[in-house]
C-alpha beads as a LAMMPS data file, in Angstrom:
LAMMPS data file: protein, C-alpha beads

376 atoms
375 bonds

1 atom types
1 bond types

-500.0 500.0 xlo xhi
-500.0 500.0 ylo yhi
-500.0 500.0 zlo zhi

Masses

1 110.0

Atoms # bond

1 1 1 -15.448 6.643 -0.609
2 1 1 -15.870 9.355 -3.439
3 1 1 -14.590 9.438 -6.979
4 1 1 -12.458 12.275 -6.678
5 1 1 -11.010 10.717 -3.646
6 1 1 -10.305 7.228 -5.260
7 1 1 -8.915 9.139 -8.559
8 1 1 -6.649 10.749 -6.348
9 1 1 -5.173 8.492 -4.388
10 1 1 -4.598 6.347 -7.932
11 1 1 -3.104 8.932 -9.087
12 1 1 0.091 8.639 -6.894
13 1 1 0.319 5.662 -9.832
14 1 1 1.403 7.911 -12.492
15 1 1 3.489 10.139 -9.857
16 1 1 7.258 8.969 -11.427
17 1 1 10.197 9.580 -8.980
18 1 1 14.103 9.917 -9.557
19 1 1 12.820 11.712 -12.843
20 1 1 16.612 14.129 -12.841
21 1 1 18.731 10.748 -13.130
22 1 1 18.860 7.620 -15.636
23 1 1 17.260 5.016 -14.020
24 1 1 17.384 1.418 -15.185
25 1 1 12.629 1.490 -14.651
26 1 1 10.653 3.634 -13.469
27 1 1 9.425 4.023 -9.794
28 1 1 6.502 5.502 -8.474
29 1 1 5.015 7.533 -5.617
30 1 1 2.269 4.582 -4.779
31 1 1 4.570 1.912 -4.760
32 1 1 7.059 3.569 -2.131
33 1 1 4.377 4.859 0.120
34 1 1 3.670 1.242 0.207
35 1 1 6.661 0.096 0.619
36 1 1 6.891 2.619 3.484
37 1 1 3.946 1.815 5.484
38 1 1 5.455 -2.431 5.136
39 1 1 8.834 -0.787 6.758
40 1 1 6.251 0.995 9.387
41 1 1 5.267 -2.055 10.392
42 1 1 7.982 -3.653 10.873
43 1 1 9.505 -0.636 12.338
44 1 1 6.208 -0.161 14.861
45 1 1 6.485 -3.912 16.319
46 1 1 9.957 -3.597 17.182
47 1 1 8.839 -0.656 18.627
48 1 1 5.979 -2.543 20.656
49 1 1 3.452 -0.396 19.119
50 1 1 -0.371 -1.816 19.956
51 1 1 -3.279 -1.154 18.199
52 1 1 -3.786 2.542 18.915
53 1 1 0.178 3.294 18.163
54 1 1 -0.640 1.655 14.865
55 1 1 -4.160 3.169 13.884
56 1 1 -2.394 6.716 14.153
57 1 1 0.597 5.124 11.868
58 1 1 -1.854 4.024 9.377
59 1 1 -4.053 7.521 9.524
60 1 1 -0.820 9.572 9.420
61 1 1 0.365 6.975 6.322
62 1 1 -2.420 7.754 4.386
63 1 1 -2.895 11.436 5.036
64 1 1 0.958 11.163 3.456
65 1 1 -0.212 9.624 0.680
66 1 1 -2.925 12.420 -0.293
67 1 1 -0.409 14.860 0.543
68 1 1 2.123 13.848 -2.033
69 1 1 -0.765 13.000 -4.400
70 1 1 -1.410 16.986 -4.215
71 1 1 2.296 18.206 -4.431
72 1 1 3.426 15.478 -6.867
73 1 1 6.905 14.723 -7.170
74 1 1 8.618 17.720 -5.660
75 1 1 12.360 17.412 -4.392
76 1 1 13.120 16.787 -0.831
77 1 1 15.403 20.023 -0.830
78 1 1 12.845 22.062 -2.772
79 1 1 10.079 20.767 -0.512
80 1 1 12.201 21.521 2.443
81 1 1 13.046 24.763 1.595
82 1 1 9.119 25.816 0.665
83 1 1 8.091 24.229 4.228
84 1 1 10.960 26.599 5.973
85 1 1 9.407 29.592 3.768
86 1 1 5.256 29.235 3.472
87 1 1 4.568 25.870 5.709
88 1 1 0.873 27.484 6.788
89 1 1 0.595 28.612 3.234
90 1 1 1.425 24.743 1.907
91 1 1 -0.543 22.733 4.042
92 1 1 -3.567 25.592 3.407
93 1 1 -2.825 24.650 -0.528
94 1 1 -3.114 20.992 -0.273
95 1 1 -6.366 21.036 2.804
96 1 1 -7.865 23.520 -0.397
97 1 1 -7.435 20.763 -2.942
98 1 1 -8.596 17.984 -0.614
99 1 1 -12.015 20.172 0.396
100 1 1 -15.089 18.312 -0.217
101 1 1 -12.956 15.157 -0.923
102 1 1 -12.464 13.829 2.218
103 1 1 -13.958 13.562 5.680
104 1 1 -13.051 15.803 8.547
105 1 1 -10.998 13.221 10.515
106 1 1 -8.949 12.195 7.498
107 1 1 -8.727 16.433 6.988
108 1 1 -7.081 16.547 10.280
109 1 1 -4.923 13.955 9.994
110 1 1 -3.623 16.073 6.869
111 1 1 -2.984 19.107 8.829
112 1 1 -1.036 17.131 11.381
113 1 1 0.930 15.682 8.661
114 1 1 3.749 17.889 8.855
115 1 1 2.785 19.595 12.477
116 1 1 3.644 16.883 14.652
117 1 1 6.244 14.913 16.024
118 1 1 4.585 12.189 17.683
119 1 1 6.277 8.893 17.728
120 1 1 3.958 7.397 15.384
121 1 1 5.145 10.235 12.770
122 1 1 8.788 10.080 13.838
123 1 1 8.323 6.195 12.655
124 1 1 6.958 6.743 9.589
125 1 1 9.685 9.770 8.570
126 1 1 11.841 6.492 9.621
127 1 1 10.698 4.353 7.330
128 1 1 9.865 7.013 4.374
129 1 1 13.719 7.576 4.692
130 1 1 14.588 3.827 4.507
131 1 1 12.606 3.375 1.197
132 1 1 14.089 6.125 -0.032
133 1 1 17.377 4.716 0.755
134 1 1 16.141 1.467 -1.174
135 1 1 15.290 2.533 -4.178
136 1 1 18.225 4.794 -4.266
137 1 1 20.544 2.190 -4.388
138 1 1 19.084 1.035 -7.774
139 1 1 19.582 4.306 -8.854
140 1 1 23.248 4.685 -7.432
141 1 1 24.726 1.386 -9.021
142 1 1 22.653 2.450 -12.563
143 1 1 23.707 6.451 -12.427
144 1 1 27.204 6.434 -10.812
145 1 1 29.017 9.336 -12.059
146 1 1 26.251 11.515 -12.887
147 1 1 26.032 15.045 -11.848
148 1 1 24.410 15.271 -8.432
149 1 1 24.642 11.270 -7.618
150 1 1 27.063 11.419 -4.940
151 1 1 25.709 14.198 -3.169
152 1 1 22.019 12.526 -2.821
153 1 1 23.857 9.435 -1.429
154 1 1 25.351 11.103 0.883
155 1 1 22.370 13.025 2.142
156 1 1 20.091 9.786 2.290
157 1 1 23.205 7.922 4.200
158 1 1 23.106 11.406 6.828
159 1 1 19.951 11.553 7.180
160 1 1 18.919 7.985 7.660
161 1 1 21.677 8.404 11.050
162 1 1 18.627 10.678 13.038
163 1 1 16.617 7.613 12.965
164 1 1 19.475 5.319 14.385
165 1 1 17.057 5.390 17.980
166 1 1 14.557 3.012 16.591
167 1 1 15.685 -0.388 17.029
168 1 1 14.207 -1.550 13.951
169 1 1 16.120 0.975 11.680
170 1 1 19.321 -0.708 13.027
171 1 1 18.563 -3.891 12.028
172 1 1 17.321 -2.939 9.026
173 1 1 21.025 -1.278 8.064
174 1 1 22.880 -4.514 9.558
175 1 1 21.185 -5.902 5.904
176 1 1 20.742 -9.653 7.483
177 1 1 17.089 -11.220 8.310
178 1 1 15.266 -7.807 8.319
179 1 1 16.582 -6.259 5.576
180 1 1 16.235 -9.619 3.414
181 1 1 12.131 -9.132 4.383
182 1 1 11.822 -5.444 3.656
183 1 1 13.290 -6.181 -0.075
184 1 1 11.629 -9.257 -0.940
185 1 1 8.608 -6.655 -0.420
186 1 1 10.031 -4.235 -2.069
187 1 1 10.677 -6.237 -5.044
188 1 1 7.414 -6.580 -5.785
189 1 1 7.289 -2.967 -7.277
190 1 1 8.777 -4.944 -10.515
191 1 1 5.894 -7.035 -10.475
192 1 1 3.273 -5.693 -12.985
193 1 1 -0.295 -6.544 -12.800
194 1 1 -2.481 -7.520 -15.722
195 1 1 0.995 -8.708 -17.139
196 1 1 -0.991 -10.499 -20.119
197 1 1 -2.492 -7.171 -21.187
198 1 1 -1.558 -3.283 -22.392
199 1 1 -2.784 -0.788 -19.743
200 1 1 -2.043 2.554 -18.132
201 1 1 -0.713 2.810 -15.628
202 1 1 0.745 -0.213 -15.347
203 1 1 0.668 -0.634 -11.433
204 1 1 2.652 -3.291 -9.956
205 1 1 1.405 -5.972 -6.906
206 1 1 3.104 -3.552 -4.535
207 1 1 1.315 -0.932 -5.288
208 1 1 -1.856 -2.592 -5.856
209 1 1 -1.411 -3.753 -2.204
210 1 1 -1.548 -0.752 -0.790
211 1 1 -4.637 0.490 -2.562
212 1 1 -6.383 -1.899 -1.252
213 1 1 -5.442 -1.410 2.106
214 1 1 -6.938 2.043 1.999
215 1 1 -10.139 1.081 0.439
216 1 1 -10.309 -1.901 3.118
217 1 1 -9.735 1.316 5.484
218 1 1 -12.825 3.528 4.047
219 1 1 -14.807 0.052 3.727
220 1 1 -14.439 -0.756 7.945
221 1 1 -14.637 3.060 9.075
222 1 1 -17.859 2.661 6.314
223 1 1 -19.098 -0.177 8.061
224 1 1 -18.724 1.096 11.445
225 1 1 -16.449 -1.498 11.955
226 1 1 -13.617 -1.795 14.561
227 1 1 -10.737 -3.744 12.935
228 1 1 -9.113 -0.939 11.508
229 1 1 -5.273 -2.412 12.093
230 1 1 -6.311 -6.091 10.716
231 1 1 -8.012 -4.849 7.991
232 1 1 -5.780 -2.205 6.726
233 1 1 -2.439 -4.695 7.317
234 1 1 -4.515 -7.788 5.754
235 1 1 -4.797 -5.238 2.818
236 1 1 -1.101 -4.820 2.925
237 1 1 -0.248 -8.304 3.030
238 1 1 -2.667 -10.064 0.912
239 1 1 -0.665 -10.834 -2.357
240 1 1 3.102 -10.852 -0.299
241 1 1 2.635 -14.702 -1.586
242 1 1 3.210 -13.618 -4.914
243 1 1 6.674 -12.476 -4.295
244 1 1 7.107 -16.380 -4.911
245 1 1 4.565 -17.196 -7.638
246 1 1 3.983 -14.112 -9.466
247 1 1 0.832 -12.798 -10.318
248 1 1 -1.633 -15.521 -11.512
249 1 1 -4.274 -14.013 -13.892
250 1 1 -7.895 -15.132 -12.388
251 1 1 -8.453 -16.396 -16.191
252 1 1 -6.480 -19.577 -15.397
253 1 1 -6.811 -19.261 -11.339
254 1 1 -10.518 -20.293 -11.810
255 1 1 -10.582 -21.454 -15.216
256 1 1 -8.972 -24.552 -14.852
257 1 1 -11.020 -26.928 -12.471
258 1 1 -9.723 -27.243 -8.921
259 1 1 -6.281 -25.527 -9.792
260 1 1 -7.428 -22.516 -7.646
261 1 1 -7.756 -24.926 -4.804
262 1 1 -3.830 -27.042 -6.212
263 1 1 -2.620 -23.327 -5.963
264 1 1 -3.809 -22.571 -2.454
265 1 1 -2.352 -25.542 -0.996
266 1 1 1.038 -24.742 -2.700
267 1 1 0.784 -20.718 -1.132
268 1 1 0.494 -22.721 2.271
269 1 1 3.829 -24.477 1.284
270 1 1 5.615 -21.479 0.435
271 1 1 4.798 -19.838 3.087
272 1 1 5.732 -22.765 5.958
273 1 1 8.538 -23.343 3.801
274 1 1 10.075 -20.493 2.472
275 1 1 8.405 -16.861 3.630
276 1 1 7.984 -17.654 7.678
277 1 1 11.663 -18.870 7.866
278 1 1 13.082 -15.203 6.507
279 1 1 10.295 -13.487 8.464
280 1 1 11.760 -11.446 11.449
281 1 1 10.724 -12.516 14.988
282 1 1 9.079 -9.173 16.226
283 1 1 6.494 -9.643 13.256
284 1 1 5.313 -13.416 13.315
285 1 1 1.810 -12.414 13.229
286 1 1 2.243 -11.447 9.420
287 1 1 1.121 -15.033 9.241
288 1 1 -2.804 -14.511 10.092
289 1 1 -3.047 -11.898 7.155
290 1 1 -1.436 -14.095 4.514
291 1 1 -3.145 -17.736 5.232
292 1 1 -6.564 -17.538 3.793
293 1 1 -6.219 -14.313 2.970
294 1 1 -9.677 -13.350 2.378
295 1 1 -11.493 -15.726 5.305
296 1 1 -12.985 -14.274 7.942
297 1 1 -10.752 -14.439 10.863
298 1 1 -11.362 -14.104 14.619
299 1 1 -7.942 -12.965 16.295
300 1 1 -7.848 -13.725 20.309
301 1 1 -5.748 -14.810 23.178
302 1 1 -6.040 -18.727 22.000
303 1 1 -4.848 -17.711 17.785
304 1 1 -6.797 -17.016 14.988
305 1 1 -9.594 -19.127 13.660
306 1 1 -11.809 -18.910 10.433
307 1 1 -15.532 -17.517 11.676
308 1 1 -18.435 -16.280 10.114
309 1 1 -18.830 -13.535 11.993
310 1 1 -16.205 -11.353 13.340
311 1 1 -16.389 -9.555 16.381
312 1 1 -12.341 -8.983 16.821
313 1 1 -10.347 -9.831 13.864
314 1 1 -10.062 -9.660 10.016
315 1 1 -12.677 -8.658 7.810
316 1 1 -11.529 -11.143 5.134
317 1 1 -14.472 -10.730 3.005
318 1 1 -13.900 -6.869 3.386
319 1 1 -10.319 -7.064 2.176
320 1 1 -11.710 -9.302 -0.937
321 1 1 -13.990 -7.087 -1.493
322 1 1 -11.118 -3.949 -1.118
323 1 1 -9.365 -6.301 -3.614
324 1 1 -11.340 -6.613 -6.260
325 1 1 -12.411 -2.596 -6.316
326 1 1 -8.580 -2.678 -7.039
327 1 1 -8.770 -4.156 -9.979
328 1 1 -12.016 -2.738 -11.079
329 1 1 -10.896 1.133 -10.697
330 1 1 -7.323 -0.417 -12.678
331 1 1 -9.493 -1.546 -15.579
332 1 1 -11.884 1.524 -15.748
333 1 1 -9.025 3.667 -15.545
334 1 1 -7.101 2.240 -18.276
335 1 1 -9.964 2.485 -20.114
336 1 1 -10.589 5.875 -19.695
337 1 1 -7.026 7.001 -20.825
338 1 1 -7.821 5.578 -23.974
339 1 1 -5.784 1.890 -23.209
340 1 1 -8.493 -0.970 -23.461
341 1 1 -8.222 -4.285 -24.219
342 1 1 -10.771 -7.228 -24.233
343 1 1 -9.525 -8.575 -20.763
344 1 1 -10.190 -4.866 -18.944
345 1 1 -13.655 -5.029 -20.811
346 1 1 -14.630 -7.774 -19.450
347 1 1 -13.189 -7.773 -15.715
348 1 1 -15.243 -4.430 -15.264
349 1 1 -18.236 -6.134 -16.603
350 1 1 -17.324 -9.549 -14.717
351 1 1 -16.930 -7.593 -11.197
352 1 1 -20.544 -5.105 -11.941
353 1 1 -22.302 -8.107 -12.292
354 1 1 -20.654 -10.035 -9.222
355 1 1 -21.691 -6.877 -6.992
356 1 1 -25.294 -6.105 -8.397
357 1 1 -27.284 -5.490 -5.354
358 1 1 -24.506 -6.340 -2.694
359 1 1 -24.075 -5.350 0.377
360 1 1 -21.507 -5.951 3.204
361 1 1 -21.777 -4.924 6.339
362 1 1 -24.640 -2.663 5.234
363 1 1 -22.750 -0.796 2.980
364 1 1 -24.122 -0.648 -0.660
365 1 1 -20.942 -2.153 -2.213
366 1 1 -22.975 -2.284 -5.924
367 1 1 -22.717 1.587 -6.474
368 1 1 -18.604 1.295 -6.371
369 1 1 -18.648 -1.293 -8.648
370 1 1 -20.931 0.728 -11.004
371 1 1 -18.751 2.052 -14.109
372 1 1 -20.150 5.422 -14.295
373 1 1 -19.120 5.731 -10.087
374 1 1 -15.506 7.223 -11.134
375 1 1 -16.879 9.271 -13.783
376 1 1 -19.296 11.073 -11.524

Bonds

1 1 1 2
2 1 2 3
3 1 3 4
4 1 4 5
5 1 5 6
6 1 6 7
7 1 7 8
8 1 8 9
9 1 9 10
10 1 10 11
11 1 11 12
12 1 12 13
13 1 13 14
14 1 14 15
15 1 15 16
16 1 16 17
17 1 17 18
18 1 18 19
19 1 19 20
20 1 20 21
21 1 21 22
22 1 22 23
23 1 23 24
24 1 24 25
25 1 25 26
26 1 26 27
27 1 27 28
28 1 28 29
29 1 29 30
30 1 30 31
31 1 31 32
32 1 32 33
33 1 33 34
34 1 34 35
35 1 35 36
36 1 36 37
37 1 37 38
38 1 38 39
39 1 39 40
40 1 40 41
41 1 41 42
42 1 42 43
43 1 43 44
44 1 44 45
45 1 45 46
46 1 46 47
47 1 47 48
48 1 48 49
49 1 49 50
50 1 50 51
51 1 51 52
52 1 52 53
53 1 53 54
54 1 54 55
55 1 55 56
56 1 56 57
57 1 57 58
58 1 58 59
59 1 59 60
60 1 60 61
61 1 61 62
62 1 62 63
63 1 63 64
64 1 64 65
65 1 65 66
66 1 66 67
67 1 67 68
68 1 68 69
69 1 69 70
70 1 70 71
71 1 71 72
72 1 72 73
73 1 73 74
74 1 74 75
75 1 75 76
76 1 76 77
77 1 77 78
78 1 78 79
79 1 79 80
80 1 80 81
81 1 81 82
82 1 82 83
83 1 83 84
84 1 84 85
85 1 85 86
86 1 86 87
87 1 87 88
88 1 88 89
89 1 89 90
90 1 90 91
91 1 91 92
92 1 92 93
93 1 93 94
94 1 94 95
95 1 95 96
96 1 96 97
97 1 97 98
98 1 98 99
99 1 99 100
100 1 100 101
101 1 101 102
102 1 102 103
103 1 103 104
104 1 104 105
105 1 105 106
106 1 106 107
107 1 107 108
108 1 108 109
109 1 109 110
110 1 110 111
111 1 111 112
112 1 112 113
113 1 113 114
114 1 114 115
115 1 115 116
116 1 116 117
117 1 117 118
118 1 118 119
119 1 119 120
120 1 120 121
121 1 121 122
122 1 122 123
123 1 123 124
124 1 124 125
125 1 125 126
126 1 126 127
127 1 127 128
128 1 128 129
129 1 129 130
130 1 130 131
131 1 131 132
132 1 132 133
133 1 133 134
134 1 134 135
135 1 135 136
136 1 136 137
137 1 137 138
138 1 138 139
139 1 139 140
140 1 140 141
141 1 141 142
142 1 142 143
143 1 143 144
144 1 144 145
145 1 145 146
146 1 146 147
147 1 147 148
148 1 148 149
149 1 149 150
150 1 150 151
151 1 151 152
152 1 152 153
153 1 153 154
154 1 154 155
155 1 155 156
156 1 156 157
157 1 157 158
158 1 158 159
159 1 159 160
160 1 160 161
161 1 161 162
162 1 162 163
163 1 163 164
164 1 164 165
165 1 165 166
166 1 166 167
167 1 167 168
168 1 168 169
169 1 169 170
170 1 170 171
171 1 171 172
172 1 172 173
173 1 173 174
174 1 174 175
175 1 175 176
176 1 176 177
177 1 177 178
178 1 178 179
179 1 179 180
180 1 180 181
181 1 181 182
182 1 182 183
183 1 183 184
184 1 184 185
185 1 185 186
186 1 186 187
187 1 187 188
188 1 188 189
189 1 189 190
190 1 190 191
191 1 191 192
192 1 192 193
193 1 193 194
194 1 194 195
195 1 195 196
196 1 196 197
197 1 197 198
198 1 198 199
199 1 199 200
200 1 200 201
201 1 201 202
202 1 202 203
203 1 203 204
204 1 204 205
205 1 205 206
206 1 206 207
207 1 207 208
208 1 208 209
209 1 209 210
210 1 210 211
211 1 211 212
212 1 212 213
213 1 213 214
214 1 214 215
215 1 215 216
216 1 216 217
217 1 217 218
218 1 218 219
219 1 219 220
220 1 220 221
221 1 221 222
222 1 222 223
223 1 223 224
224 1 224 225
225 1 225 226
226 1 226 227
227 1 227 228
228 1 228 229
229 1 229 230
230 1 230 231
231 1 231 232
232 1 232 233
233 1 233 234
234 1 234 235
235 1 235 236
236 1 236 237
237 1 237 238
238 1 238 239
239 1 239 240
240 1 240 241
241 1 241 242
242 1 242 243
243 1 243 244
244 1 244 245
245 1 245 246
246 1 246 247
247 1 247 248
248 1 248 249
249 1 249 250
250 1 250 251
251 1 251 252
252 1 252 253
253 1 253 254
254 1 254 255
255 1 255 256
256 1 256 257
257 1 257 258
258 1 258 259
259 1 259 260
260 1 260 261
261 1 261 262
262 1 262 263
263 1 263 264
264 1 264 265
265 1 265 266
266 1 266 267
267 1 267 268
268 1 268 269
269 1 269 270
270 1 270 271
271 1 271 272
272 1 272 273
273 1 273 274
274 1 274 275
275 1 275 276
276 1 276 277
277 1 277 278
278 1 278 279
279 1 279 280
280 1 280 281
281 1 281 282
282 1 282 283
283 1 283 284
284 1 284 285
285 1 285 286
286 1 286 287
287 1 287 288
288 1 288 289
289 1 289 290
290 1 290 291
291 1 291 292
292 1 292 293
293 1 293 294
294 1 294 295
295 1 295 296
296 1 296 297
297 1 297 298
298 1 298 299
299 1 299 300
300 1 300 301
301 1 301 302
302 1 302 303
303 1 303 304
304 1 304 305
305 1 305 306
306 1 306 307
307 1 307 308
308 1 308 309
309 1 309 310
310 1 310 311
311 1 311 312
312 1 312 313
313 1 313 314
314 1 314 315
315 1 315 316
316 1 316 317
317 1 317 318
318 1 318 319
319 1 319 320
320 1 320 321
321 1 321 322
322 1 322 323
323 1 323 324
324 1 324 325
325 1 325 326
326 1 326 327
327 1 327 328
328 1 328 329
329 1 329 330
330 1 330 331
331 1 331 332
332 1 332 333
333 1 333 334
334 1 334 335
335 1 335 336
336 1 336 337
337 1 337 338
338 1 338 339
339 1 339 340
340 1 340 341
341 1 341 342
342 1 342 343
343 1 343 344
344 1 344 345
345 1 345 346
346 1 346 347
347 1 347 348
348 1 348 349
349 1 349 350
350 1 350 351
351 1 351 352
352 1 352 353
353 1 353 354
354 1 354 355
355 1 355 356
356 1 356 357
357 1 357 358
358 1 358 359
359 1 359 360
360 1 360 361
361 1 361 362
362 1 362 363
363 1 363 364
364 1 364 365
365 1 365 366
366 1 366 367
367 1 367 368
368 1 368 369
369 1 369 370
370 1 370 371
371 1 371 372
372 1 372 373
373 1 373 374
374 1 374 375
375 1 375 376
């Protein structure tokens, strides 16, 4: 991990979409490439994908995400039309922005972007397509009869018919058991972090989710490690919970004795009770990334079982780790833009003490958590 490369990518925070009709919020570029790659899973297993499938999904998903983070918000048509006129020229553009930035696998992974069609790309042009479809339909029942509505409806409802061959796409548009999943996911995008304080951006949980996937992807390819699918999908997953109880400010998670352990027995109830029930078949095993989130898990033939050590599995301590960053680089940022309030102060100074002198997995986690790292 690098500063530019973390500003970047947090960047796609601030990228507003939908900006040419009245919109009843705003939505951003981070929180639909999240909501992307949760439709790319779901997509992939009814697919049948295994771990390799998935590892180019999740490559391919974030190379998308520094892509758009380079091109902003253009237009589907407009970025169409400039792919059919100066596609070399384009991806040359955005490789020149992302020089120095990023390594060379993540660099190829770019370039391929746009220059393959490999199942594992036709999936996640699948799923881009669906969220765009989503959110649209916020935007459809809030603009109706504004110039131009009609005619993006209509193209999103096309377009979304070339994807008709994956299996998970039609259940998705039969709106029943699938579909219900996909937007309790998506609905986090109207849950805002740090709800008790002013700050900028204000990222939501879905969002947030995401970013900490990819850091919990730099952390394991950091740490030589090989759990690359659990880790990056126990990023994804970690706060799904709080499509149920909101966003719980750590202030009163741990400053209440024993109501951060009341809370984690009541997560375990929603989820028996309410989240598995309206969870599709095909992706059961959502369950091992959302119990004890942040434990280490060993994942084998016999189920999943908290370890110390994990050979095959989740990096739980990673993904806490990958967590907290989150919130560290959303207070410093804030910050920075001028936006600071006594609660950011003192979560950036909370977390740089917590990680003085840490290390996991030999990686010197202290230097991220360093104030001056995304100032460098």
């Amino acid at each position: 991990m690098n500063p530019k490369l973390i500003k970047l990518i947090f960047s796609t925070a601030s990228i507003k979409r939908w900006n040419e009709f009245p919109r009843p919020f705003d939505f951003v570029e981070l929180d639909r490439q999240s909501h992307k790659m949760i439709i790319a899973y779901l997509l992939g297993h009814y697919e049948g994908f295994g771990k390799k499938e998935f590892e180019e999904v999740i490559k391919l998903g974030i190379a998308g995400v520094l892509y758009r983070s380079v091109l902003t918000d253009l237009k589907s048509p407009v970025y169409d039309y400039l792919r059919k006129k100066k596609a070399k020229e384009l991806d040359e553009f955005v490789l020149g922005k992302l020089e120095g930035i990023v390594d060379e696998e993540l660099k190829y992974y770019v370039k391929l972007y746009n220059n393959t069609n490999s199942k594992p790309k036709q999936l996640l042009n699948a799923a881009s397509h669906f969220a765009n479809l989503w959110e649209f339909d916020f935007i459809y029942n809030f603009a109706r009869g504004s110039y131009g509505v009609e005619e993006v409806k209509r193209a999103l409802e096309y377009e979304i018919e070339e994807f008709y061959g994956f299996e998970g796409i039609r259940a998705l548009m039969l709106k029943k058991k699938s579909y219900d999943f996909i937007s309790l996911c998506g609905n986090l995008r109207f849950q805002k972090r740090w709800s008790n304080t002013p700050r900028v951006p204000q990222t939501s949980v879905l969002g947030h989710m995401l970013f900490v996937a990819i850091v919990a992807f730099f952390l394991t390819k950091e740490a030589k490690r090989d759990n690359i699918y659990y880790n990056f999908f126990g990023g994804l997953f970690h706060d799904i919970i709080e499509a149920f109880t909101r966003d719980i400010i750590a202030p009163i998670k741990h400053g209440v004795e024993g109501l951060d352990k009341i809370l984690k027995e009541y997560e375990k109830k929603l989820i028996e009770e309410k989240f598995m029930p309206m969870v599709p078949e095909v992706i059961k095993e959502i369950k091992i990334f959302i119990e004890d989130e942040f434990a280490n898990k060993e994942v084998g033939k016999d189920g999943v079982r908290i370890v110390r050590e994990v050979k095959k599995g989740i990096d739980g301590e990673l993904i806490k780790v990958a967590d907290h960053f989150g919130a560290f680089v959303e207070a410093v940022m804030s910050i920075e833009y001028g936006v600071k309030s006594p609660e950011l102060i003192g979560a950036v100074e909370v977390l740089s003490n917590q990680y003085k002198g840490k290390k996991i997995f030999g990686v010197d986690i202290e230097e991220y958590f360093n104030k001056e790292f995304l100032n460098k």
